[in-house]
C-alpha positions in Angstrom: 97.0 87.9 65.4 96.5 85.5 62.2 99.3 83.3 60.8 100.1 83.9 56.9 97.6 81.1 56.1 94.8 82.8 57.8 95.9 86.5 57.7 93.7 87.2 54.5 91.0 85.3 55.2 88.3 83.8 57.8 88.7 80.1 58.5 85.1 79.8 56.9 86.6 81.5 54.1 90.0 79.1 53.7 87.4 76.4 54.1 85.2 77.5 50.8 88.2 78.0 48.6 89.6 74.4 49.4 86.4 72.9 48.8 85.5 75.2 45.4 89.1 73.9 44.1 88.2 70.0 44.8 89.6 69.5 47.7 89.0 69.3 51.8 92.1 69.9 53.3 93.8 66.6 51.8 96.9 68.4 50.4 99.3 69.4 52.4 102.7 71.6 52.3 105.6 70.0 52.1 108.9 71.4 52.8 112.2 71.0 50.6 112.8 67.4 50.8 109.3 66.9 49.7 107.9 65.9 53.0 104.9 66.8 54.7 105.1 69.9 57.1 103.2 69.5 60.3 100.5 71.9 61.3 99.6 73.6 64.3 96.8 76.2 64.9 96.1 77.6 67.9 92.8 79.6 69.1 93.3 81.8 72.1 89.9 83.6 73.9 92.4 86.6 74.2 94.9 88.7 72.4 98.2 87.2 72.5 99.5 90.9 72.8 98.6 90.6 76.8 101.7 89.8 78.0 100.5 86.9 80.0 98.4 83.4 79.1 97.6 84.2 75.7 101.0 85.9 74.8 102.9 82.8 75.7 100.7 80.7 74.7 101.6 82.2 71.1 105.4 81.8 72.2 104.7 78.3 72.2 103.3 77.8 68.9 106.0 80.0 67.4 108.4 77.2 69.6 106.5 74.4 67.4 107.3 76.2 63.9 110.9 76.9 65.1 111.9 73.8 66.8 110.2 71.5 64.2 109.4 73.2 61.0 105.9 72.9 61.5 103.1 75.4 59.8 101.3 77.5 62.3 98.1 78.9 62.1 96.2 80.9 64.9 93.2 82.9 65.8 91.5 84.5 68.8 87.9 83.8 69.5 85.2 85.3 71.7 82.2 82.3 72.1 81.5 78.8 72.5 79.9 78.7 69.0 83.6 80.2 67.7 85.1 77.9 69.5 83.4 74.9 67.6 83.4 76.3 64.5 87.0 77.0 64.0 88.3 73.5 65.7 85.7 71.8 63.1 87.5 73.9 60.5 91.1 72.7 61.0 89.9 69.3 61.4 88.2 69.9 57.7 91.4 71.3 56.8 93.4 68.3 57.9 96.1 70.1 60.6 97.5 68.0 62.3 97.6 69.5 66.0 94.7 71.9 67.2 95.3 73.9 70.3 92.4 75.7 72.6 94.1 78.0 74.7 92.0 77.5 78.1 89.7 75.2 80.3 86.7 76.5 78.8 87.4 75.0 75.0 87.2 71.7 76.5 83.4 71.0 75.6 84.2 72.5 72.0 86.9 70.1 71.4 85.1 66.9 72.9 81.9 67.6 70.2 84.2 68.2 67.6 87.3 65.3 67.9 85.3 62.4 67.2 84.3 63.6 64.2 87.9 64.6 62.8 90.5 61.2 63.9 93.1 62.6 62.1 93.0 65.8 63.6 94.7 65.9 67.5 93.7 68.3 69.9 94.9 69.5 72.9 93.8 71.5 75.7 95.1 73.7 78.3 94.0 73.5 81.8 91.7 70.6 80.3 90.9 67.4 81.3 88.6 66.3 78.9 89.9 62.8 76.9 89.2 61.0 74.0 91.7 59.0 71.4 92.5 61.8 69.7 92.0 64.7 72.1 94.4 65.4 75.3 94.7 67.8 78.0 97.5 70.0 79.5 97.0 69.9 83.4 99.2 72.4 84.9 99.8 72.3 89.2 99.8 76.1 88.9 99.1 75.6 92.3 102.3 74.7 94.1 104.1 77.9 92.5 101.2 80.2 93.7 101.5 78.4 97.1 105.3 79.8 97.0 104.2 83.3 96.2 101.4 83.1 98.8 104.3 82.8 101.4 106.5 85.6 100.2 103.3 87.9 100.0 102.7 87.1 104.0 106.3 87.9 104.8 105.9 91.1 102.5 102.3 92.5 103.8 102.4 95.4 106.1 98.2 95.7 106.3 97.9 91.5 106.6 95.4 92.2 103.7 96.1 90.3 100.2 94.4 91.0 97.2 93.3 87.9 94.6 91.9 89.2 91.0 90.9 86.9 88.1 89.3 87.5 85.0 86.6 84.4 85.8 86.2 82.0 88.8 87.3 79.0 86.6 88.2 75.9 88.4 92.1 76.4 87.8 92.4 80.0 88.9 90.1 78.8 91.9 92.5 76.5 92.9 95.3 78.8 92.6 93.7 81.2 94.6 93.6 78.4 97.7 97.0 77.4 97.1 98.3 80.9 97.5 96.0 81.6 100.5 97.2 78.5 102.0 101.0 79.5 101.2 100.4 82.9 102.7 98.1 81.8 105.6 101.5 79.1 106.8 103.6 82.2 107.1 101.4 84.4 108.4 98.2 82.9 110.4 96.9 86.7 110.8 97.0 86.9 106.8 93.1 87.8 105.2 92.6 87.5 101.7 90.1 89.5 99.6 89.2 87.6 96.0 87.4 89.3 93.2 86.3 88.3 89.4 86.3 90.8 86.8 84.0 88.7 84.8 86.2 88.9 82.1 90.0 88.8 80.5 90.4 91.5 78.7 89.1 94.4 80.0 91.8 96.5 81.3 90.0 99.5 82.9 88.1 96.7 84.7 91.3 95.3 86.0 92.5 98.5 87.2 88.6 99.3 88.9 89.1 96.2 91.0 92.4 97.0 91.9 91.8 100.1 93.2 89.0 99.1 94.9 90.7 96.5 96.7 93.4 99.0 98.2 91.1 101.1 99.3 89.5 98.2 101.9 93.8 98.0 102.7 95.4 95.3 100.6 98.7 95.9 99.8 100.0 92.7 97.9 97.7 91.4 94.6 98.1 88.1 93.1 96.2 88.1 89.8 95.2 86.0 87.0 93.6 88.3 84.8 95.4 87.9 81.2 94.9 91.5 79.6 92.8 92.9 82.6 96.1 92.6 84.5 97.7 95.1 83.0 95.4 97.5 84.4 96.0 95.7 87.4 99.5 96.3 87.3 98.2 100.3 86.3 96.9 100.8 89.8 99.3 98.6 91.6 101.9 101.6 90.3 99.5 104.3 91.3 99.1 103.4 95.0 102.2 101.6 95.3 101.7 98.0 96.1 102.9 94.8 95.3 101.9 92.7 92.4 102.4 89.4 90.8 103.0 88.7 87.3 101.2 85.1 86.5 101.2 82.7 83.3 104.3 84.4 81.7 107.1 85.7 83.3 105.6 89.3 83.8 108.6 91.3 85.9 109.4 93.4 83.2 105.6 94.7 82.9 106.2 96.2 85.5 109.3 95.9 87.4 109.1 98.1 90.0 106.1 96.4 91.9 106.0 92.6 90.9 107.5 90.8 93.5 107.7 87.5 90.9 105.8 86.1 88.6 103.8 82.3 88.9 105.1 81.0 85.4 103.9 78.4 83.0 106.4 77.3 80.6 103.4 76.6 77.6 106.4 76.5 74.7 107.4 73.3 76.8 104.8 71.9 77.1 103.4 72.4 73.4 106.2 70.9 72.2 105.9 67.3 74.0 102.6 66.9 72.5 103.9 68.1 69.0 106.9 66.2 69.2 104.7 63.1 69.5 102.1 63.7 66.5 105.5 64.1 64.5 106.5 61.0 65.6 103.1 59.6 65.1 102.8 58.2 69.2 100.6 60.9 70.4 97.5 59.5 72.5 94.4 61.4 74.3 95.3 61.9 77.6 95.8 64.1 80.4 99.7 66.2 80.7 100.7 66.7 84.2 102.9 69.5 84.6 103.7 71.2 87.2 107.0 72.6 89.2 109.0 68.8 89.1 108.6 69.0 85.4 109.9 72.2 85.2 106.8 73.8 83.0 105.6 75.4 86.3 108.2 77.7 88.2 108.4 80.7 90.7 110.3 83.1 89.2 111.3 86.2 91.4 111.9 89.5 89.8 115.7 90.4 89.9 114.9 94.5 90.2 112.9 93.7 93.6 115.5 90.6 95.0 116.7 92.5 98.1 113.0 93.7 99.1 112.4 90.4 100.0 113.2 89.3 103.3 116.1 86.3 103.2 113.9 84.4 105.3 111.0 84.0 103.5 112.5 83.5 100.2 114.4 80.3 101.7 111.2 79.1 103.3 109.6 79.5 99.7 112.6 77.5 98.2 112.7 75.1 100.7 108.7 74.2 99.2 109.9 75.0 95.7 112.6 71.7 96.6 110.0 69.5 97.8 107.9 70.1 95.3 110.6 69.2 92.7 111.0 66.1 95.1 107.3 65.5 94.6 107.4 65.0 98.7 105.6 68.1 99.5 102.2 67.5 101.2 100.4 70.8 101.1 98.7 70.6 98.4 97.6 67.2 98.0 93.6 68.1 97.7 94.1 70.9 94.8 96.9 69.3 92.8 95.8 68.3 89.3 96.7 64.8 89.3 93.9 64.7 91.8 91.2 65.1 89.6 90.1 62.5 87.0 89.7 63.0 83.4 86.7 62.4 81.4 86.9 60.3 78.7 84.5 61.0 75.6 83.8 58.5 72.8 86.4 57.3 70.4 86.7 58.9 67.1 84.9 57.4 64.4 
């Protein structure tokens, strides 16, 4: 999905006609006082129709426009070379706050923030730096570490299923998190991970599913962004367990996601916008995790009394410690554990 600015035209496109009529992006709308109007533009490597990262993500830019009047702009893209060329053309454009939706726009948005100062940008799952360029690291971690342990108390073949769309370094850690989580409640727990290789296929999804409860898992934790929706599509077949991940997911599929491993991205979206408004944002790295409130277990209300009472206080117990920041468990895959790198100021 386009915004109105984009909806008739390329970026490439909106980038010819501003130049043809003089200008570069200098002009900008203003609302009925006569002030400028913020903009935002997102680019998401999905369809924000997936129900899951992409989908919210879009929540959260519409959260920007409706919470602080900004002008939103977004588009999905599919390559590295897309991802270049359409942060390079909001910078041209002048917006004020650029969005890449994922860990893997991070080398896009370092090549191209120098060369735009007045242009911020902001990545999810990133870690990348610069004056002008921040990152959203989220400790998805410590909420799949919760579902790992109501998946061991839930398990009746001690087999768990993990499913991403790509082995990226945040969904890898994710994956440890909940094997750890599971593997505390349940020593005899085995876990059986598989990458589609992709996030949008959805007959790929459901492939990798099914071939996963054929070797005997019952339970599947996936990351998977469209692709889990055919997750979900042979989780209902054979009648397993799922988990909804990234948005809150139980109503995909009600009757066999346990909970869903949520990141609130209209939260977090909005303390970086708040600050260009106010003209204090500065590159660096967003942690957020379960303390802040932008990452949360949330257990589906149509499966409550499935799961045993045990588990789900064990799982709240770490859910309180983690608020307390006094949980231990996951010391070695949280993200303030890893260090940002910082690129070259903006010139």
């Amino acid at each position: 999905m386009i915004s109105t600015t984009f909806r008739a035209f390329t970026l490439a496109a909106v980038a010819a006609i501003a130049v043809a009529c003089g200008g570069s992006g200098a002009d900008k709308t203003v609302d009925s006082t006569g002030a400028k109007k913020m903009r935002v533009a997102l680019l998401t490597p999905g369809p924000v129709s997936d129900k899951s990262w992409n989908g919210i993500a879009y929540e959260g830019l519409q959260a920007v426009r409706d919470s602080l009047g900004a002008e939103i702009s977004h588009i999905q893209t599919k390559t590295p070379a897309e991802f270049e060329e359409n942060f390079r053309q909001y910078g041209v454009q002048g917006y004020d706050l650029v969005i890449g939706n994922g860990f893997e726009y991070q080398d896009a948005a370092a090549r191209v923030a120098p060369s735009h100062p007045k242009t911020n940008y902001a990545i999810t799952s990133g870690r990348t730096t610069g004056p002008n360029l921040a990152g959203f690291a989220f400790a998805f971690e410590e909420a799949s570490y919760q579902a790992g342990m109501i998946a061991a108390a839930m398990t009746k073949s001690n087999k768990l299923g993990l499913i991403a769309g790509q082995e990226l370094p945040p969904v890898k850690a994710s994956f440890l998190a909940f094997e750890r989580g599971a593997k505390s409640v349940n020593p005899a727990v085995q876990v059986i991970t598989s990458y589609i290789g992709n996030w949008d296929d959805v007959s790929a999804g459901r492939e990798q599913a099914l071939a996963q409860i054929t070797q005997g898992v019952d339970i599947i934790f996936q990351n998977a962004d469209a692709a889990g929706l055919g997750i979900f599509q042979a989780a209902k077949e054979k009648n397993v367990y799922a988990f909804g991940t990234n948005a809150d997911q139980n109503a995909v599929a009600p009757e066999i996601i346990l909970a869903s491993v949520v990141i609130d991205l209209p939260k977090a979206f909005l303390i970086a916008a708040r600050e260009v408004q106010a003209g204090t944002f500065k590159g660096r790295v967003y942690y957020l995790g379960v303390k802040d409130d932008v990452v949360r277990l949330v257990y589906n209300p149509a499966l409550a009394a499935k799961i045993p009472a045990a588990a789900k206080a064990a799982s709240d117990s770490v859910g309180t410690l983690l608020r307390a920041g006094t949980f231990e468990g996951l010391k070695d895959l949280t993200a303030a554990g890893d260090s940002a790198k910082p690129i070259a100021p903006a010139k």
